[in-house]
C-alpha positions as CSV (number, residue, x, y, z in Angstrom):
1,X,105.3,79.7,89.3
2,X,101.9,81.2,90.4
3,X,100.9,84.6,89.2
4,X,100.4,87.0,92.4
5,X,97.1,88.8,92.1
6,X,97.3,92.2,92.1
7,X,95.6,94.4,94.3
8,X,95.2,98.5,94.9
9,X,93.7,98.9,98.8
10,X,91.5,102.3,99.7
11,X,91.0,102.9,103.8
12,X,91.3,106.1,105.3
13,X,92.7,104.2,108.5
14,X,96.4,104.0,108.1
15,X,97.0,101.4,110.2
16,X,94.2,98.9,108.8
17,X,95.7,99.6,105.5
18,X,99.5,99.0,106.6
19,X,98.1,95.2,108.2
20,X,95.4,94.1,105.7
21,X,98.4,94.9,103.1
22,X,100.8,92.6,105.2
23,X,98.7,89.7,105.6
24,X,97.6,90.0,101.6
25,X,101.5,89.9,101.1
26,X,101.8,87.2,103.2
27,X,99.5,85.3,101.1
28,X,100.8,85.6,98.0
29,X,99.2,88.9,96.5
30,X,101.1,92.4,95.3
31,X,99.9,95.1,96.6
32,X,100.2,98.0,93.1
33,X,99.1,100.6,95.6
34,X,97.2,102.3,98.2
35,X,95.5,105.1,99.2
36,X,93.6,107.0,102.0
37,X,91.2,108.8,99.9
38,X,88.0,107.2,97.5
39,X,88.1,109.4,95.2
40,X,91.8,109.1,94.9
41,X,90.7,105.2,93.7
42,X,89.8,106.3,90.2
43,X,92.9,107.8,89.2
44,X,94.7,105.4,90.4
45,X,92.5,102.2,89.0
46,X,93.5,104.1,85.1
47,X,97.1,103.8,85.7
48,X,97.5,100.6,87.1
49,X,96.8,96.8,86.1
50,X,94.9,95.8,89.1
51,X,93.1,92.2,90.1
52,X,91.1,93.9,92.9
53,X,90.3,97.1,94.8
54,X,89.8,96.6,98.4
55,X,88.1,99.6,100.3
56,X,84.5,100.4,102.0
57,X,82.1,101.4,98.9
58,X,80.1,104.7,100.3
59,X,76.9,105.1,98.9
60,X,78.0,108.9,97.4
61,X,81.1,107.6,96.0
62,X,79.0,104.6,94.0
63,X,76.8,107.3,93.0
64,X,79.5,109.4,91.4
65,X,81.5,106.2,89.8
66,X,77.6,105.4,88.2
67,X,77.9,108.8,86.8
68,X,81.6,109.0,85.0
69,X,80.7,105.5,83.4
């Protein structure tokens, strides 16, 4: 059996998020979680085994990730 990969999505846009996560599903990916909120992504990333993180990358948010690591 192939392993699903496993993927956290991050749009503000509720209803992008609820049919990007369908169609991943559809294709053979678990969706761990979701959120609305960037920020919200790097909690989230600690407590979950995730393959990929699918969300728009804002120029302030990369900053800020640059400086926690």
């Amino acid at each position: 059996m192939e392993q699903k990969i496993k993927i956290l999505i991050a749009d503000e846009n509720n209803e992008f998020r609820a049919n990007l996560k369908s169609n991943l599903m559809h294709n053979n990916m678990e969706i761990v979680d979701e959120t609305s909120n960037g920020l919200d992504v790097l909690t989230k990333i600690e407590k979950r085994a995730v393959d990929a993180r699918l969300r728009p990358i804002e120029p302030a948010i990369i900053k800020r990730v640059r400086e926690i690591q």
